[in-house]
Structure formats: C-alpha cells, structure tokens
mmCIF entry with sequence, helices, sheets and N, C-alpha, C, O atoms, coordinates in Angstrom:
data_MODEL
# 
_entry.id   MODEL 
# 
_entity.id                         1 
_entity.type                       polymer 
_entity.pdbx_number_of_molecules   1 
# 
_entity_poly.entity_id                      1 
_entity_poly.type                           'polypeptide(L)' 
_entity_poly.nstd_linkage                   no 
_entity_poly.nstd_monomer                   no 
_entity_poly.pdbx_seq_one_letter_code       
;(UNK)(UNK)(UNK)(UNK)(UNK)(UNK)(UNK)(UNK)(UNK)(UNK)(UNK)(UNK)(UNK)(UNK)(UNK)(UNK)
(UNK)(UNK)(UNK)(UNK)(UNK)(UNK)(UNK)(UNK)(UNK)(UNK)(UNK)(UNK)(UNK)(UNK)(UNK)(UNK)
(UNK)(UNK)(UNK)(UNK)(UNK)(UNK)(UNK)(UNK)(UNK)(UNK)(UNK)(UNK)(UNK)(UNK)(UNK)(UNK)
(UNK)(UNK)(UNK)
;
_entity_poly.pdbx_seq_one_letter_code_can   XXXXXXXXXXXXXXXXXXXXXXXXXXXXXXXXXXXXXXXXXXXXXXXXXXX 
_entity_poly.pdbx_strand_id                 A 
# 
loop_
_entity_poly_seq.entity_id 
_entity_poly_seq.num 
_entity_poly_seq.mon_id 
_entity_poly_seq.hetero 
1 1  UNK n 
1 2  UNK n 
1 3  UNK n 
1 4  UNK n 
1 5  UNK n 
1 6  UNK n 
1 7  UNK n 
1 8  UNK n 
1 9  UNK n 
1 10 UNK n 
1 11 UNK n 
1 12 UNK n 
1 13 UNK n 
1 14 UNK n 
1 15 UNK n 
1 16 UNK n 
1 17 UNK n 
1 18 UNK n 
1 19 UNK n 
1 20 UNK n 
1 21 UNK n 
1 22 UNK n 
1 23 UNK n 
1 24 UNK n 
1 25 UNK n 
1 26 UNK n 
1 27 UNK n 
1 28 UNK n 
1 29 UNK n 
1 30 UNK n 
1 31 UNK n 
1 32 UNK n 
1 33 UNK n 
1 34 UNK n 
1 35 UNK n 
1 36 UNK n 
1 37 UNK n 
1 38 UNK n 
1 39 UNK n 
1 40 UNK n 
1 41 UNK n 
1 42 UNK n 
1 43 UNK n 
1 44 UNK n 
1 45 UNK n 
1 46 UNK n 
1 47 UNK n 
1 48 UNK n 
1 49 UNK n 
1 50 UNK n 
1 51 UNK n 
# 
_struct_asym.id          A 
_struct_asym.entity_id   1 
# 
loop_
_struct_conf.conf_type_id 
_struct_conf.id 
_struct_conf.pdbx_PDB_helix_id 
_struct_conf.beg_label_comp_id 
_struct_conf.beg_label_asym_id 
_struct_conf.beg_label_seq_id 
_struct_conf.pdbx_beg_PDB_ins_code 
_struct_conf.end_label_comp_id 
_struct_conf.end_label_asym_id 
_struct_conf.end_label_seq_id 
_struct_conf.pdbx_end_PDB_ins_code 
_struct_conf.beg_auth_comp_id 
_struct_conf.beg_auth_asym_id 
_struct_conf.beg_auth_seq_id 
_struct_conf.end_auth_comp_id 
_struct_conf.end_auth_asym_id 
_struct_conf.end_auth_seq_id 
_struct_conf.pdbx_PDB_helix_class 
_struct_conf.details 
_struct_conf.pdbx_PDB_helix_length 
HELX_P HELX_P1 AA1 UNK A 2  ? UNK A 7  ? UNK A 2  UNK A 7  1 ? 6  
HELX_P HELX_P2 AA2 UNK A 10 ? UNK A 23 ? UNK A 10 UNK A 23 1 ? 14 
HELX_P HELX_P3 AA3 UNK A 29 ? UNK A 31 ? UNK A 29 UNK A 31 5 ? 3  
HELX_P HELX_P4 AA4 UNK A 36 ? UNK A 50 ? UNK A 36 UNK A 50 1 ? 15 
# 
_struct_conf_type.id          HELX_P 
_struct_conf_type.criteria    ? 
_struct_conf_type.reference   ? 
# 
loop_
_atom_site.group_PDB 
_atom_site.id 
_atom_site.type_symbol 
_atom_site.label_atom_id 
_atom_site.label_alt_id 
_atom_site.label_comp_id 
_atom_site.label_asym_id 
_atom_site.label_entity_id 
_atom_site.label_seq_id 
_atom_site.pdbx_PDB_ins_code 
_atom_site.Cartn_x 
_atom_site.Cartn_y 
_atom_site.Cartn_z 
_atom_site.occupancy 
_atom_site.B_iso_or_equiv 
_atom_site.pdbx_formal_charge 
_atom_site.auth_seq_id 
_atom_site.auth_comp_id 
_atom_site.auth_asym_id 
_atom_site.auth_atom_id 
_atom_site.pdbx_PDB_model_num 
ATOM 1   N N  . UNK A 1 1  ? -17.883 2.070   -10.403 1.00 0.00 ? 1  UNK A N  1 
ATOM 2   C CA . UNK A 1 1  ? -17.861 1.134   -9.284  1.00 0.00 ? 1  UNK A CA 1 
ATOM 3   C C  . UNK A 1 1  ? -16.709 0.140   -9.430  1.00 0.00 ? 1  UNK A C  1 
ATOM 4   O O  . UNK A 1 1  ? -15.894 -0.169  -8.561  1.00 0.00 ? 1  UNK A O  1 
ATOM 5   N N  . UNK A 1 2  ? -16.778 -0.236  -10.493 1.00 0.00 ? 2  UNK A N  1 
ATOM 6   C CA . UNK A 1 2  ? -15.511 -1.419  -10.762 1.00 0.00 ? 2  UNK A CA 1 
ATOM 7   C C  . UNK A 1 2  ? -14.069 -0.965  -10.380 1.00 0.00 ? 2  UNK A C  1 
ATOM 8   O O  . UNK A 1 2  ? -13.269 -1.700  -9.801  1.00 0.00 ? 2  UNK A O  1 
ATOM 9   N N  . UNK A 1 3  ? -13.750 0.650   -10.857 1.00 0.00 ? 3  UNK A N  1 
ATOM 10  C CA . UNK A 1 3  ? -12.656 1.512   -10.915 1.00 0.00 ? 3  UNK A CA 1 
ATOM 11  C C  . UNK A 1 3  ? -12.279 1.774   -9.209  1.00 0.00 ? 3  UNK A C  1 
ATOM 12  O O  . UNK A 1 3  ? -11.119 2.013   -8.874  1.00 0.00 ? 3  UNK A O  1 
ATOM 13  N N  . UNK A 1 4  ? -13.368 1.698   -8.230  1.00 0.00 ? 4  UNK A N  1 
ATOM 14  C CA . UNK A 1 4  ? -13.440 2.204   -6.810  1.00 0.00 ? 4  UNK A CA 1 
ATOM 15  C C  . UNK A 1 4  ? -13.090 0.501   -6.479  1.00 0.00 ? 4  UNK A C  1 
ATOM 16  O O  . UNK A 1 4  ? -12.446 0.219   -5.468  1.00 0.00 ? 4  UNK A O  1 
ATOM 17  N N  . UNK A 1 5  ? -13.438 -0.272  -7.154  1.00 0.00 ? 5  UNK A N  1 
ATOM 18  C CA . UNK A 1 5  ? -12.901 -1.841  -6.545  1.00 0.00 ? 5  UNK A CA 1 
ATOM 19  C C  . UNK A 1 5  ? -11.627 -2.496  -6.631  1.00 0.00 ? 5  UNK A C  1 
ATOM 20  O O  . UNK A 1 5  ? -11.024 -3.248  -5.865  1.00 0.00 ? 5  UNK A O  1 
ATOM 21  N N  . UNK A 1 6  ? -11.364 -1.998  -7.804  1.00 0.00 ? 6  UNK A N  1 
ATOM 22  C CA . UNK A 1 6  ? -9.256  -2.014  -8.166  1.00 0.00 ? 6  UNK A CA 1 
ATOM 23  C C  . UNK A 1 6  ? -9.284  -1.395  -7.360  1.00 0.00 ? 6  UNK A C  1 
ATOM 24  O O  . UNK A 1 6  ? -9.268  -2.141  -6.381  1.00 0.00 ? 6  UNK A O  1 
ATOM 25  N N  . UNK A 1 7  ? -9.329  -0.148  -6.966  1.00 0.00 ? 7  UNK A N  1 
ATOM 26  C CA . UNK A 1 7  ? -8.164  0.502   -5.681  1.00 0.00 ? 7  UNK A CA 1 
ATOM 27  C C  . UNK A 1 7  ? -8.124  -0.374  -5.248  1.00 0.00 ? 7  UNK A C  1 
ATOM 28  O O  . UNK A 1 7  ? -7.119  -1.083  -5.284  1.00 0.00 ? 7  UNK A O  1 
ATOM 29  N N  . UNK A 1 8  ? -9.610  -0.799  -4.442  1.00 0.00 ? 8  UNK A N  1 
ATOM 30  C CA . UNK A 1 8  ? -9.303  -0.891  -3.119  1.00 0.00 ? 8  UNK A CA 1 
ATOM 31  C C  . UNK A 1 8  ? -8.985  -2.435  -2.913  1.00 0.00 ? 8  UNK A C  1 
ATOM 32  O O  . UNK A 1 8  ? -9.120  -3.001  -1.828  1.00 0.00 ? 8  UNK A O  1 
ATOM 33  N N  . UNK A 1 9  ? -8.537  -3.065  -4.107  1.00 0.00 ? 9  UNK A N  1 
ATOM 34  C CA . UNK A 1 9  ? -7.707  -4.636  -4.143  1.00 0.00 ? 9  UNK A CA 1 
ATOM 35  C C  . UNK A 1 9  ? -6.412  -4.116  -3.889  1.00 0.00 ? 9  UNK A C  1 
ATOM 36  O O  . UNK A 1 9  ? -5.696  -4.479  -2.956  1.00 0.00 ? 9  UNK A O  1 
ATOM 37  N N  . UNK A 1 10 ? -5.998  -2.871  -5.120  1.00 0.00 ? 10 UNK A N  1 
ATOM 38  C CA . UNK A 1 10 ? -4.798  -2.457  -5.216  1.00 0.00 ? 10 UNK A CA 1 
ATOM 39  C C  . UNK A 1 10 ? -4.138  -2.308  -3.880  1.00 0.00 ? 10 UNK A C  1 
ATOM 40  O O  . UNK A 1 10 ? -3.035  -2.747  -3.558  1.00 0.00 ? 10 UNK A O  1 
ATOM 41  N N  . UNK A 1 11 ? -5.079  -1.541  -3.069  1.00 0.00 ? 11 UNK A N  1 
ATOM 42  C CA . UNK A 1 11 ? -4.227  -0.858  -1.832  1.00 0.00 ? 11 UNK A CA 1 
ATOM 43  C C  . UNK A 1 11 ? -4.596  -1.895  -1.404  1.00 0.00 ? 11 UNK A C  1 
ATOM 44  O O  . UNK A 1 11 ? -5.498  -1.891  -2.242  1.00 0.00 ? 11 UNK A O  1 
ATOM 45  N N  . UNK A 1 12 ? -4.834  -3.200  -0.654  1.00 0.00 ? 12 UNK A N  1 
ATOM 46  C CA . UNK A 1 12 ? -5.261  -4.466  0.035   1.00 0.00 ? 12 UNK A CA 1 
ATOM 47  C C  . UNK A 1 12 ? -3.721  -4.848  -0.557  1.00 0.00 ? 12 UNK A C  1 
ATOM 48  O O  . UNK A 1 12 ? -2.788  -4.562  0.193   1.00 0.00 ? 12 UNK A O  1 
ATOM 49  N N  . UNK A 1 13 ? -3.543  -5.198  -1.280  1.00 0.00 ? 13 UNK A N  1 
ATOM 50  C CA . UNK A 1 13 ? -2.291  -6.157  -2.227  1.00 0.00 ? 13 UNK A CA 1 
ATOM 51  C C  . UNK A 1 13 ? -0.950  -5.075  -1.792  1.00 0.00 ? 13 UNK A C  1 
ATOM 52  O O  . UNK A 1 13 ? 0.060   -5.654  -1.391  1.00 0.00 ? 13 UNK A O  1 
ATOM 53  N N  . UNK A 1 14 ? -0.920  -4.116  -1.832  1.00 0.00 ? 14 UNK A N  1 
ATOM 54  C CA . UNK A 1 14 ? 0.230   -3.121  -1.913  1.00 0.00 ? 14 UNK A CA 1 
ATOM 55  C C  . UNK A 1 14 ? 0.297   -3.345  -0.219  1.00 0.00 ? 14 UNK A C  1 
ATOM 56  O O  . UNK A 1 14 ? 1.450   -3.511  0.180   1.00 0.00 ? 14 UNK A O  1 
ATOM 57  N N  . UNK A 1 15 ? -0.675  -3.373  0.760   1.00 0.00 ? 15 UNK A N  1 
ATOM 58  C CA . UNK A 1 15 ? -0.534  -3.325  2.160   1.00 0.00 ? 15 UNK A CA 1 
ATOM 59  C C  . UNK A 1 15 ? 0.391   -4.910  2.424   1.00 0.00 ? 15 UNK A C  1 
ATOM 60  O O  . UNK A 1 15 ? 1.506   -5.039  2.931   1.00 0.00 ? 15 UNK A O  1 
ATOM 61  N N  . UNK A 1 16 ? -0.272  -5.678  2.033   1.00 0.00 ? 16 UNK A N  1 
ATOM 62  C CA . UNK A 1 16 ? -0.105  -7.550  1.758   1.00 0.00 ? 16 UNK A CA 1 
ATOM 63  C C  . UNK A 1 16 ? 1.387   -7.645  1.708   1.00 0.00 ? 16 UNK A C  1 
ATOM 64  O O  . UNK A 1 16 ? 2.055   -8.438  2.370   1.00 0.00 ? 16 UNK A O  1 
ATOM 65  N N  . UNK A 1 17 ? 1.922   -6.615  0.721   1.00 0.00 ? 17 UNK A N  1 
ATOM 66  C CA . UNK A 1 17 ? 2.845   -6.900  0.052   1.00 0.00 ? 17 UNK A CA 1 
ATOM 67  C C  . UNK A 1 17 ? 3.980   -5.852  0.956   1.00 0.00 ? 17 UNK A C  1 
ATOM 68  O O  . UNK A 1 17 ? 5.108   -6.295  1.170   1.00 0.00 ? 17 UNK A O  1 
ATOM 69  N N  . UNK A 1 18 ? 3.612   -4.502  1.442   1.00 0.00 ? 18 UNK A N  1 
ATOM 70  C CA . UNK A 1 18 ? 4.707   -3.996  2.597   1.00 0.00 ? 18 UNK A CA 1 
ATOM 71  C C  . UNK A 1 18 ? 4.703   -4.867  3.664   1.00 0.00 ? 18 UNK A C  1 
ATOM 72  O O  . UNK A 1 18 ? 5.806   -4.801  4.207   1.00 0.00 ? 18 UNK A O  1 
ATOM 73  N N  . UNK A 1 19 ? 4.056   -5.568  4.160   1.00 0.00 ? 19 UNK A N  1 
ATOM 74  C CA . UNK A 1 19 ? 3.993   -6.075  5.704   1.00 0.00 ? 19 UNK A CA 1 
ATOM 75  C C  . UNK A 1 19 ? 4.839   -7.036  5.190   1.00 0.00 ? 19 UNK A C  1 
ATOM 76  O O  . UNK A 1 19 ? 5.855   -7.261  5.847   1.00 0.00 ? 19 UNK A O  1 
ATOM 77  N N  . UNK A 1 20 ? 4.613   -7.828  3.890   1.00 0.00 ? 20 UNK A N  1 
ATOM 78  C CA . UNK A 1 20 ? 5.249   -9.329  3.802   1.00 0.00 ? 20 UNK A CA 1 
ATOM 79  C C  . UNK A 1 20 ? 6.912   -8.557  3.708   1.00 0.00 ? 20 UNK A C  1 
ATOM 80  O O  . UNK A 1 20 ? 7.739   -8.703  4.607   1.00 0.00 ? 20 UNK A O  1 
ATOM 81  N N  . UNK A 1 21 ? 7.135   -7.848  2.616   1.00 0.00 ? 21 UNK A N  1 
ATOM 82  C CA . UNK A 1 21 ? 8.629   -7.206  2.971   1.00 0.00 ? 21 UNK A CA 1 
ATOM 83  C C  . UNK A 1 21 ? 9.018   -6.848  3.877   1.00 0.00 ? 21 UNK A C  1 
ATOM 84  O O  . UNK A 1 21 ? 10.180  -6.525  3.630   1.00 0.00 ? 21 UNK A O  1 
ATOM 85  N N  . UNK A 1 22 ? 8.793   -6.657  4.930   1.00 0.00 ? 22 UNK A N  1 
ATOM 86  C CA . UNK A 1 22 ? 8.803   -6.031  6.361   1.00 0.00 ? 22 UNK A CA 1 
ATOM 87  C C  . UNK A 1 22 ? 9.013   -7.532  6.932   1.00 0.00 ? 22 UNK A C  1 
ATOM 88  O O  . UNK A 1 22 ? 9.958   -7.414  7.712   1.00 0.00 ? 22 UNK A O  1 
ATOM 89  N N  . UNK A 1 23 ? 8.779   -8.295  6.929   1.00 0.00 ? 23 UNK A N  1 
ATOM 90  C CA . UNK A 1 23 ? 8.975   -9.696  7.500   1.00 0.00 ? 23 UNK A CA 1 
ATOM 91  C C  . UNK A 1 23 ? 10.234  -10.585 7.557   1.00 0.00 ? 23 UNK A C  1 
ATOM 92  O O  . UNK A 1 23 ? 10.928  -11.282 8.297   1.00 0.00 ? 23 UNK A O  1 
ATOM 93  N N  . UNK A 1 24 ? 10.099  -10.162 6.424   1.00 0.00 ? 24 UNK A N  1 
ATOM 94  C CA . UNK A 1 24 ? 11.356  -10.726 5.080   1.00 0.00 ? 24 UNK A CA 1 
ATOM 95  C C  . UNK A 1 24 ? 12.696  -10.131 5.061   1.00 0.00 ? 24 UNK A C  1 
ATOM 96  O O  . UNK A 1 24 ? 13.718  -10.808 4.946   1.00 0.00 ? 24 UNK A O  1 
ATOM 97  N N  . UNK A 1 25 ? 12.677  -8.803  5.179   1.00 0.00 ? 25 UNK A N  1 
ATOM 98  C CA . UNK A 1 25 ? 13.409  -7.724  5.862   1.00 0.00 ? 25 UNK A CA 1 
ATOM 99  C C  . UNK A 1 25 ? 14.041  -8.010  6.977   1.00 0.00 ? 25 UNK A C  1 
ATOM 100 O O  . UNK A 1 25 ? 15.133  -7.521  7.265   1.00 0.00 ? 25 UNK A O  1 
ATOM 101 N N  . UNK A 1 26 ? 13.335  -8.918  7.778   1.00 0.00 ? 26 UNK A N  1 
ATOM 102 C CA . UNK A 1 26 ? 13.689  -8.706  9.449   1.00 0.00 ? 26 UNK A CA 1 
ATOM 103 C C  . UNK A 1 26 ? 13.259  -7.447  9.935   1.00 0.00 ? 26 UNK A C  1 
ATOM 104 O O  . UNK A 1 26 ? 13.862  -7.013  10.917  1.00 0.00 ? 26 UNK A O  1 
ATOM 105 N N  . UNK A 1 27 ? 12.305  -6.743  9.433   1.00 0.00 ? 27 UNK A N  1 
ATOM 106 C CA . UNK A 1 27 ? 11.474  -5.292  10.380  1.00 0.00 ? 27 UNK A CA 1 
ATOM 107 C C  . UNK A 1 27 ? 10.016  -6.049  10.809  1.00 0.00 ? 27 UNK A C  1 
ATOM 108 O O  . UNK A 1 27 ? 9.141   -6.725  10.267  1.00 0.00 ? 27 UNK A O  1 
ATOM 109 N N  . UNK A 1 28 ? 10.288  -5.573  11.938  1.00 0.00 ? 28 UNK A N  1 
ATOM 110 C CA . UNK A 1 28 ? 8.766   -5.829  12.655  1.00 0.00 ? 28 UNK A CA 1 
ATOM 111 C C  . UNK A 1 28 ? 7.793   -5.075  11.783  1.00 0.00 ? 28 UNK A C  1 
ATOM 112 O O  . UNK A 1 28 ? 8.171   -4.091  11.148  1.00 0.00 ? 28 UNK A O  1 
ATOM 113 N N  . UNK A 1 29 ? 6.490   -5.532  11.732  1.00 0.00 ? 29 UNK A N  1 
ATOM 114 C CA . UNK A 1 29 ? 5.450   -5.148  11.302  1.00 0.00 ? 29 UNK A CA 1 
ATOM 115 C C  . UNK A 1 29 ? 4.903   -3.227  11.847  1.00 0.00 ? 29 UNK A C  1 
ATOM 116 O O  . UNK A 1 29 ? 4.592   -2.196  11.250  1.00 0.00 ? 29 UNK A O  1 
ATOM 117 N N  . UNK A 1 30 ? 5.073   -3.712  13.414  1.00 0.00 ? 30 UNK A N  1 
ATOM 118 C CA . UNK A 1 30 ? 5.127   -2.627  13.999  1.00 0.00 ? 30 UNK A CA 1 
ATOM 119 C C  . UNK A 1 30 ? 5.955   -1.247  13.629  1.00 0.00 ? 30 UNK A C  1 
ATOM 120 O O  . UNK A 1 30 ? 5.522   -0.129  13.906  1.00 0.00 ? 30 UNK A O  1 
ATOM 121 N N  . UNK A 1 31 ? 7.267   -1.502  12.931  1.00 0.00 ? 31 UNK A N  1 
ATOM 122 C CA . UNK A 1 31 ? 7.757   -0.932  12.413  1.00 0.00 ? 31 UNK A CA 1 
ATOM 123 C C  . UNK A 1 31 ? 7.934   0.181   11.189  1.00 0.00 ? 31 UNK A C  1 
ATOM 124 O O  . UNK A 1 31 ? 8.759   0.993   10.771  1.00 0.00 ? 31 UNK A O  1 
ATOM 125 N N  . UNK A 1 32 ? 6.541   -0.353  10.885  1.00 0.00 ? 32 UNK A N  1 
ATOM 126 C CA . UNK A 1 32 ? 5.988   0.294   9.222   1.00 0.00 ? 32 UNK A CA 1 
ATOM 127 C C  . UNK A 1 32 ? 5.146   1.827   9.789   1.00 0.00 ? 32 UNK A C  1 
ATOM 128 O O  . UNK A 1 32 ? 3.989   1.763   10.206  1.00 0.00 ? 32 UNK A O  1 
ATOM 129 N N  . UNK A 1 33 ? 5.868   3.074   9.732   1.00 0.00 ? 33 UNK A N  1 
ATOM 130 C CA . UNK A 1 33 ? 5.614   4.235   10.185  1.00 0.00 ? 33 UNK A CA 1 
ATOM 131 C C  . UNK A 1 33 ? 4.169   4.482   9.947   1.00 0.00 ? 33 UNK A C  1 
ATOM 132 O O  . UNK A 1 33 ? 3.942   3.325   9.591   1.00 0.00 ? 33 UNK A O  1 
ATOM 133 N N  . UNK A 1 34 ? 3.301   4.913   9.879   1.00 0.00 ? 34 UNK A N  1 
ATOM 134 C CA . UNK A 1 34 ? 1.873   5.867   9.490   1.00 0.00 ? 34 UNK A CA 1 
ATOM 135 C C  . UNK A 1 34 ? 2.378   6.947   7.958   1.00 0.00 ? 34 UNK A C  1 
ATOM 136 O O  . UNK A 1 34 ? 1.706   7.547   7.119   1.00 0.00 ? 34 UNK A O  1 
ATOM 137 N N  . UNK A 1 35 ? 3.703   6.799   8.148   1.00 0.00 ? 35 UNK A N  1 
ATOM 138 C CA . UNK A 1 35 ? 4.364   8.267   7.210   1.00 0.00 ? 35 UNK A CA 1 
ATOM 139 C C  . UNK A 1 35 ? 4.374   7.052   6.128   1.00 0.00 ? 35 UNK A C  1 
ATOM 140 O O  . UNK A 1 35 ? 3.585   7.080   5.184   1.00 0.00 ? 35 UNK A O  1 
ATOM 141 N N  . UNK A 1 36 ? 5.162   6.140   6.275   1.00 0.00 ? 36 UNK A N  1 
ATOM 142 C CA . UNK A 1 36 ? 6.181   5.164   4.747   1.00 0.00 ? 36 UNK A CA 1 
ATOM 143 C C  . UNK A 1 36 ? 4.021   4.685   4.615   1.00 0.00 ? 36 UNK A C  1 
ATOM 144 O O  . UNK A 1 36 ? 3.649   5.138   3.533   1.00 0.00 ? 36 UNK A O  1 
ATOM 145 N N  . UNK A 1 37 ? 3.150   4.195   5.150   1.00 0.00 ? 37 UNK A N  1 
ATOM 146 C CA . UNK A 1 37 ? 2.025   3.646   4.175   1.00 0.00 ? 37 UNK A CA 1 
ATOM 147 C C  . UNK A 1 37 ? 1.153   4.805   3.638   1.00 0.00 ? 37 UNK A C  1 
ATOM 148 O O  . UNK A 1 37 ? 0.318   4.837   2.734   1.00 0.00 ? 37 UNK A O  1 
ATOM 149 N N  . UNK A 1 38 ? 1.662   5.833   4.569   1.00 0.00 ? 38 UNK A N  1 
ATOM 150 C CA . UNK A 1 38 ? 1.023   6.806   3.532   1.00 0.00 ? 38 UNK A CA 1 
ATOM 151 C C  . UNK A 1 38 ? 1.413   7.678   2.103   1.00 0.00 ? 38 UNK A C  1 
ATOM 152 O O  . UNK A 1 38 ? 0.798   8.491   1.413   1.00 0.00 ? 38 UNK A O  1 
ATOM 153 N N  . UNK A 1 39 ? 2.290   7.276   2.066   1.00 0.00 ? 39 UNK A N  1 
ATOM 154 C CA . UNK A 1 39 ? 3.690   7.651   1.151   1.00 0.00 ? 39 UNK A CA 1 
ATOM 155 C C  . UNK A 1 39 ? 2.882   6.432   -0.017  1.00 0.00 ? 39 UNK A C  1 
ATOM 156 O O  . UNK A 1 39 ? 2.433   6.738   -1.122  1.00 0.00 ? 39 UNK A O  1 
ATOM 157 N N  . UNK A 1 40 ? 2.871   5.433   0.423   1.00 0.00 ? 40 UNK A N  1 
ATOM 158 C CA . UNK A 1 40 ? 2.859   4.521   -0.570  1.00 0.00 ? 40 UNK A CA 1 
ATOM 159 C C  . UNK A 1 40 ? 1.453   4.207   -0.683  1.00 0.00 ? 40 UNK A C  1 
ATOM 160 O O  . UNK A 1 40 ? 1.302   3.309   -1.510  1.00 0.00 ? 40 UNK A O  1 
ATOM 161 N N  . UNK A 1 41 ? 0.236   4.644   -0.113  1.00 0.00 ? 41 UNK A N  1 
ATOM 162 C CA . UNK A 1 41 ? -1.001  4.808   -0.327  1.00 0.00 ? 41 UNK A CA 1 
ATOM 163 C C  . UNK A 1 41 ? -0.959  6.055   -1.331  1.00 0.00 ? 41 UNK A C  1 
ATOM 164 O O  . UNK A 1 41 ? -1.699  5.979   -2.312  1.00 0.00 ? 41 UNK A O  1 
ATOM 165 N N  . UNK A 1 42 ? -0.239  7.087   -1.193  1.00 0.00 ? 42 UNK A N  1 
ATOM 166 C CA . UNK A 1 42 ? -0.544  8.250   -2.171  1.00 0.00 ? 42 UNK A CA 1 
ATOM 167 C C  . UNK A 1 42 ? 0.102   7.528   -3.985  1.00 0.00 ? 42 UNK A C  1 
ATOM 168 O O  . UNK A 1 42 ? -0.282  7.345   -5.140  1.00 0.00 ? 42 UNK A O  1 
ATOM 169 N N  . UNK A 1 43 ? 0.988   7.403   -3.311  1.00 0.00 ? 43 UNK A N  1 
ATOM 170 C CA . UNK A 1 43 ? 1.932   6.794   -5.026  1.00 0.00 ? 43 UNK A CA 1 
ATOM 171 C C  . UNK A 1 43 ? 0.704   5.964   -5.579  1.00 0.00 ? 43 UNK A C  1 
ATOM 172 O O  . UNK A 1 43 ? 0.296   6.188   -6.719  1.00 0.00 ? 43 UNK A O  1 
ATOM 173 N N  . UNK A 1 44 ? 0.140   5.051   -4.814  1.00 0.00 ? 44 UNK A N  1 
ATOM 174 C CA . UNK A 1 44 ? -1.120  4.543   -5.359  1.00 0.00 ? 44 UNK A CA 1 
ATOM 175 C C  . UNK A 1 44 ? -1.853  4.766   -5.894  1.00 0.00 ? 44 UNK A C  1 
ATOM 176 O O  . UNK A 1 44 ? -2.369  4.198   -6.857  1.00 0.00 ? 44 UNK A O  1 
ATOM 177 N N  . UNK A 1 45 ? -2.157  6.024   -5.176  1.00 0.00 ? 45 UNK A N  1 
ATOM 178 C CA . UNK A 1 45 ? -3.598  6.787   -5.602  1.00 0.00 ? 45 UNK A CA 1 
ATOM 179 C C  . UNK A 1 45 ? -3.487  7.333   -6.534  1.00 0.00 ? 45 UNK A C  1 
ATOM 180 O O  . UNK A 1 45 ? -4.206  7.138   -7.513  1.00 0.00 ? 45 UNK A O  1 
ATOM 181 N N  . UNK A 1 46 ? -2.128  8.543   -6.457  1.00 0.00 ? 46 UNK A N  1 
ATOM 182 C CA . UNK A 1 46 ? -1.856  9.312   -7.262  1.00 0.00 ? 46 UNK A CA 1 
ATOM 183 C C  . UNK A 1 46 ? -1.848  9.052   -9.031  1.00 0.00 ? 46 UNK A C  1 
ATOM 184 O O  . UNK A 1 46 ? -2.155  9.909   -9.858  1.00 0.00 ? 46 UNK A O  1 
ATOM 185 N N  . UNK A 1 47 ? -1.417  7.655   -9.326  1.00 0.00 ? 47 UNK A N  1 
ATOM 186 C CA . UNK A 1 47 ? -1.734  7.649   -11.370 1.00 0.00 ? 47 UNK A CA 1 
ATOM 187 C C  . UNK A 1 47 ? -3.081  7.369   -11.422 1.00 0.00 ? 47 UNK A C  1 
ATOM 188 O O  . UNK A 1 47 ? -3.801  7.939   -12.242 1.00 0.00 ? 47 UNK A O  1 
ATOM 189 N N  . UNK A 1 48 ? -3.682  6.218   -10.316 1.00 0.00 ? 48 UNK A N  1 
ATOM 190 C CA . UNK A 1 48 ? -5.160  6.238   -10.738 1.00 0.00 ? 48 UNK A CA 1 
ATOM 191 C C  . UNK A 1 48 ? -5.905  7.339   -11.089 1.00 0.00 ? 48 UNK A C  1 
ATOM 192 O O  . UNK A 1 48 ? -6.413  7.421   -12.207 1.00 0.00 ? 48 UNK A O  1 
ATOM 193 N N  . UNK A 1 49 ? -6.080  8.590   -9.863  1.00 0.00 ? 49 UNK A N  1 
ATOM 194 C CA . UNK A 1 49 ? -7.155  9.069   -10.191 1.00 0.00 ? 49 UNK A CA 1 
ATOM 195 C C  . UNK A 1 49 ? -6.388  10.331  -11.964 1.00 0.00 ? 49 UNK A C  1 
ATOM 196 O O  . UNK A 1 49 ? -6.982  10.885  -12.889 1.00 0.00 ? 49 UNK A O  1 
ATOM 197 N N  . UNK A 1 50 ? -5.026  10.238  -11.610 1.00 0.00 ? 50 UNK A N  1 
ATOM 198 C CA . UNK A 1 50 ? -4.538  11.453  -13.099 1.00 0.00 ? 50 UNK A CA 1 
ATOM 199 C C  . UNK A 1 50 ? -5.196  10.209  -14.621 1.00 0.00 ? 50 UNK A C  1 
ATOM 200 O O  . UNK A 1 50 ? -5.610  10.624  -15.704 1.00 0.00 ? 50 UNK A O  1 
ATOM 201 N N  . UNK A 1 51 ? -5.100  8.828   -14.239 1.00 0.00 ? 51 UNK A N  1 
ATOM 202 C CA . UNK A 1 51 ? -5.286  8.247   -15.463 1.00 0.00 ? 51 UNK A CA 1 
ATOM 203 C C  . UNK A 1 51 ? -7.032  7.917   -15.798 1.00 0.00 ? 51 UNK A C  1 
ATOM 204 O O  . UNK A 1 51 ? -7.369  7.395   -16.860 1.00 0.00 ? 51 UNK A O  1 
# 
C-alpha cells in the first residue's frame, strides 16, 4: 500500500512539475500532448515496478 502511494505522489509531483515547466517555458499548458505525459508517466512507472 505504501509502494501504490509513492507512485501516486510521484506521478502528482512529476505532473506539478511538467505543467510548472511548461509555464516557465512560455508553452501553454494546453500544449502538453497526451503523447509527451504519457512518455513521462511510463519513464515513471517503468524503474518502479522493475525495482
């Protein structure tokens, strides 16, 4: 349960943290594809569940 609660801070903080670069950037929010957060939802996922 604890391990299913990091993700899901992880991916909360990793989302937090594209939108705020996206700001910062000068890219609209709107701008953040379905493809680039899923890209970076997998990179996420992907060492958790191998580690």
């Amino acid at each position: 349960m604890g391990n299913l609660k990091r993700c899901f801070f992880l991916l909360l903080f990793s989302l937090i943290r594209v939108s705020s670069a996206g700001i910062f950037n000068g890219v609209k929010p709107n701008q953040i594809t379905p493809e680039n957060s899923y890209r970076a939802r997998k990179a996420l996922f992907l060492p958790s569940i191998a580690a």
